[in-house]
C-alpha positions, 0 to 999 in steps of 0.5 A, spaced: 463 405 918 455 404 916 450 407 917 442 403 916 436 406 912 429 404 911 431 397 906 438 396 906 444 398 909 448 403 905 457 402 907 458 410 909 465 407 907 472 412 905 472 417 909 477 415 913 482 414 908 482 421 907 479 426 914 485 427 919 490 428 914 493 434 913 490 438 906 495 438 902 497 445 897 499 443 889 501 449 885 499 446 878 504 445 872 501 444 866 496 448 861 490 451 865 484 450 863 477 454 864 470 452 861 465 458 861 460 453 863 462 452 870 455 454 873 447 454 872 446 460 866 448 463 861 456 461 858 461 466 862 464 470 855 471 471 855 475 477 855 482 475 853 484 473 846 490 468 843 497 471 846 495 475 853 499 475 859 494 474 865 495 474 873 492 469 877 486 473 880 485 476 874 477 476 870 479 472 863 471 472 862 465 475 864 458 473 866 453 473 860 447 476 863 444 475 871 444 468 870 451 467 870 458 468 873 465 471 872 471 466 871 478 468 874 484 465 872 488 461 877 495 462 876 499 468 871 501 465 864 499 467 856 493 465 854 494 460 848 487 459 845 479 459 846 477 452 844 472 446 846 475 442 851 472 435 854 469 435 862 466 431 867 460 431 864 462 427 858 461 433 853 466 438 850 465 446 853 468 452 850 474 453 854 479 459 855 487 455 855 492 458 859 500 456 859 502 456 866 508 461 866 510 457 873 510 464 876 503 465 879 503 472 879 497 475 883 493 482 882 493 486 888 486 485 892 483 490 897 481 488 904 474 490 906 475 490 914 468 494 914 463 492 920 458 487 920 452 492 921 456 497 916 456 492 910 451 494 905 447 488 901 449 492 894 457 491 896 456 485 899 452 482 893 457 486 889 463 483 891 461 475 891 458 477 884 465 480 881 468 474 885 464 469 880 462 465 887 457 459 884 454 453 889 459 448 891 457 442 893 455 440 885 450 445 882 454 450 880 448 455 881 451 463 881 451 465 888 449 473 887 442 471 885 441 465 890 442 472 894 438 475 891 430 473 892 424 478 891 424 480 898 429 479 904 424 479 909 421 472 907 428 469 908 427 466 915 433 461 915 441 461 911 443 453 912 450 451 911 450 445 908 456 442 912 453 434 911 457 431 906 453 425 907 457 422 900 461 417 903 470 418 901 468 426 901 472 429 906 474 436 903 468 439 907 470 436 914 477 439 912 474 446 910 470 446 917 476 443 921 482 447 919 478 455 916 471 454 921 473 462 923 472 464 915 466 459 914 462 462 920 464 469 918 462 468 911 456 466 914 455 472 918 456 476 912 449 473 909 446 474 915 449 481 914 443 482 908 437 478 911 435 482 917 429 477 919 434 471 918 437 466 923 443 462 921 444 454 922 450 450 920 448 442 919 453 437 920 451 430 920 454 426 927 458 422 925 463 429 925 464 430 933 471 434 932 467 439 926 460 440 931 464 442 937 469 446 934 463 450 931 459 450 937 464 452 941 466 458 936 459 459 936 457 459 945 453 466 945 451 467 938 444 468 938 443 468 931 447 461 929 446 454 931 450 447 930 444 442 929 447 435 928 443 430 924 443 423 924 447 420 919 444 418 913 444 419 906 442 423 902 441 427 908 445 433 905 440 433 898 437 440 899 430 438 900 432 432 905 436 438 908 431 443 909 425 438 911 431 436 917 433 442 919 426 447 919 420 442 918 419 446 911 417 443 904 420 444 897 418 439 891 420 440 884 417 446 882 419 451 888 426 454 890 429 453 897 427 461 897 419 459 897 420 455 903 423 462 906 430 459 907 437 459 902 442 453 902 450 454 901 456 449 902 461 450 907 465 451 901 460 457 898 460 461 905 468 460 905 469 464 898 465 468 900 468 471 907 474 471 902 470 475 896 466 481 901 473 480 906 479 480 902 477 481 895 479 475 893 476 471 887 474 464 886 480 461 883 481 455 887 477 450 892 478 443 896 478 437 893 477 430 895 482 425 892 481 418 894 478 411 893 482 405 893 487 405 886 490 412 889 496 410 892 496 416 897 488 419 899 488 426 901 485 432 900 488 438 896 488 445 895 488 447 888 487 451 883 481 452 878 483 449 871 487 444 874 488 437 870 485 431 874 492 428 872 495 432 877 491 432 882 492 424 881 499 424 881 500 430 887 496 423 890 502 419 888 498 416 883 494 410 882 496 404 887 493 400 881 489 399 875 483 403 877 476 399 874 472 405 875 473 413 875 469 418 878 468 426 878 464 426 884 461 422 889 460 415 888 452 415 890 451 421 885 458 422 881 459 421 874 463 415 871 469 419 867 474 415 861 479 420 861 483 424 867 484 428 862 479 434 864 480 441 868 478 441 875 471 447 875 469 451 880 463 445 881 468 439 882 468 435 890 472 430 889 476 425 884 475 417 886 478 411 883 476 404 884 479 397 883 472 394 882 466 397 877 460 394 882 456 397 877 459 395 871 458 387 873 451 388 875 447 384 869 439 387 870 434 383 871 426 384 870 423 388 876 420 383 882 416 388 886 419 387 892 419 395 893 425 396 896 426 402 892 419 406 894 421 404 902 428 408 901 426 413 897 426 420 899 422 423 894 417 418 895 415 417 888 416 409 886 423 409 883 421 402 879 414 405 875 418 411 873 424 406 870 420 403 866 415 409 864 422 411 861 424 406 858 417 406 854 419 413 852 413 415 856 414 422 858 407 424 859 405 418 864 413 419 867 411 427 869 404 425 872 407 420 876 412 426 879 418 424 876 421 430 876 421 429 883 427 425 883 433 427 887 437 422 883 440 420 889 442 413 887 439 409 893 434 406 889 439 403 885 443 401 890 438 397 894 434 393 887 435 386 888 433 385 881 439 391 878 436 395 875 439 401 872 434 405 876 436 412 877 441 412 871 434 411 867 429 416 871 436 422 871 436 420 862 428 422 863 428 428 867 433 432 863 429 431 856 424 433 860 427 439 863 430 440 855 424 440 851 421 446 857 426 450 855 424 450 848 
């Protein structure tokens, strides 16, 4: 399947290894491992020590300010050591380390059955912020303070981002196939707090089967629409989404809050129909396991903390050498050298690839064909702001709206010249956004 964009054509490729197949349940084996930065804020800070029993669903580490979120343990076992342990982003984070008793012994949760018009926005914030719920789709940002916007009556609109326009991703296409009542509840639940707010779910058209399935739930609801787009990427990037499905503005400098709307994953909105509905922590999530090396492509239930080797293995493993690992998408994913990482609250998917494309690519000098500004979605010039980087130029880099870069990867993927685009502007953007914080 390919999909065409401005400049080049982009294969929309692997979905189909992966999106009728059932989601397979894992119940993990091995030591569970859960890094306290598993969000946008401030570490979470543990609250059990060497030699604790826990249960699955119990708090082992609580948010360290509003900016923050709580950290629940997946399955019942002892607490062996809190220690700095390797993730996908490549450094070391501080980590709470469970040995798995197998048992997976869960705490008693309480069912809120309340009426939507009865829900109060204190128990419903209070109940996804208890339940450590973040942003989904890749950011990690605490969910309770994404909901909680100076004043309610200027959100206008609560987008579902249910694109998913990475290509081998499908876990989001399952979430919506298999639990839409849950994902549509949880959705009504935040149309519950913002009174003057309409509900919108964007689905990119290359997923029929989702868009009837929700529209046909949905017949009658005067406070939610379906709006399917066309597909193409990075249709499902935040600023791209909101402009698709309002006609509304953000850049670099501005919340999604400021244009008046409020974006979730459909992974987001189903934790929280699970937080508000059936107390329910977050303590596991889908996950996309697939590319050409994985012997059996699947989607996997699984629990938070989860090695990435045992989700591989619940694969079936590899088919071959893979050439390439990827926590993530491959346009915007991470290379990792190692499976030996836990799955977080943030992680999407698991690709391995029998070819490193990127790898083999020898960048030459840039020969102003301009491929890279026609593609752009931040419509800045990808191919000046490369090279300012390399200069270490940060004044010119932020004057010539660096920081408006989404880090896509389009413009990387459409250069003849195989330059490191994006992989250079990225490297920039996060020196810059560092040195603020100074």
């Amino acid at each position: 399947m390919k999909f065409t964009f401005k400049g080049g054509i982009h294969p929309y490729e692997g979905k189909e290894l992966t999106e009728e197949k059932d989601v397979i349940d894992y119940l993990p084996q091995g030591d569970m491992v859960y890094p306290l930065s598993q969000h946008i804020g401030a570490p979470a800070k543990p609250i059990v020590k060497k030699g604790d029993r826990v249960l699955a669903g119990q708090l082992i580490a609580e948010a360290a300010g509003f900016v923050s979120a709580n950290i629940h343990a997946s399955v019942s076992g002892t607490v062996k050591t809190i220690e700095p342990r390797l993730t996908s982003s490549g450094s070391k984070v501080n980590s709470i380390i469970i040995e798995n008793d197998k048992q997976y012994e869960t705490l008693a949760y309480t069912p809120n059955d309340k009426p939507l018009d009865e829900l109060t926005r204190e128990e419903v914030i209070d109940a996804i912020q208890k339940a450590g719920i973040v942003g989904m789709g890749g950011a990690g940002f605490p969910t309770h303070v994404k909901l909680s916007p100076k004043n309610l009556d200027d959100i206008d609109f609560i987008i579902v981002n249910a694109s998913e326009c990475e290509p081998y991703l499908t876990s989001d296409y399952r979430r919506i196939i298999d639990d839409s009542d849950k994902v549509i509840e949880g959705l009504r639940i935040v149309l519950a707090i913002f009174p003057n707010a309409q509900g919108i779910i964007a689905v990119e058209d290359n997923k029929p089967k989702a868009i009837k399935l929700l529209q046909d739930k949905l017949a009658g609801d005067a406070r939610i629409r379906v709006n399917a787009m066309p597909t193409k990427y990075p249709e499902g990037a935040e600023r791209q989404l909101i402009f698709a499905n309002t006609g509304r503005y953000i850049n670099s400098s501005m919340l999604p809050a400021d244009a008046g709307c409020i974006v979730h994953n459909v992974d987001t909105v189903y934790a929280i129909c699970e937080a508000v509905r059936e107390g329910k922590p977050l303590t596991e999530r889908l996950v996309t396991v697939s590319g050409d090396a994985i012997k059996n492509p699947c989607n996997i239930r699984m629990k938070i903390g989860t090695n990435y080797q045992e989700l591989i293995d619940c694969a079936e493993g590899f088919s071959k050498d893979p050439a390439k690992l990827v926590a993530g998408g491959p346009m915007m994913g991470k290379a990792i050298y190692t499976t030996d990482i836990p799955a977080t609250k943030s992680s999407s998917a698991i690709l391995a690839l029998s070819e490193d494309a990127v790898a083999e690519m020898e960048p030459s000098a840039c020969i102003r064909c301009g491929r890279c500004i026609e593609v752009c979605p931040g419509r800045v010039m990808p191919n000046k702001l490369a090279t300012l980087a390399a200069r270490n130029d940060i004044d010119a880099f932020v004057k010539n709206n660096g920081m408006e870069c989404c880090e896509c990867g389009c413009c990387s993927y459409v250069c003849p010249a195989r330059r490191h685009l994006t992989q250079m502007i990225a490297g920039t953007r996060k020196l810059v956004l560092a040195n603020k914080k100074k």
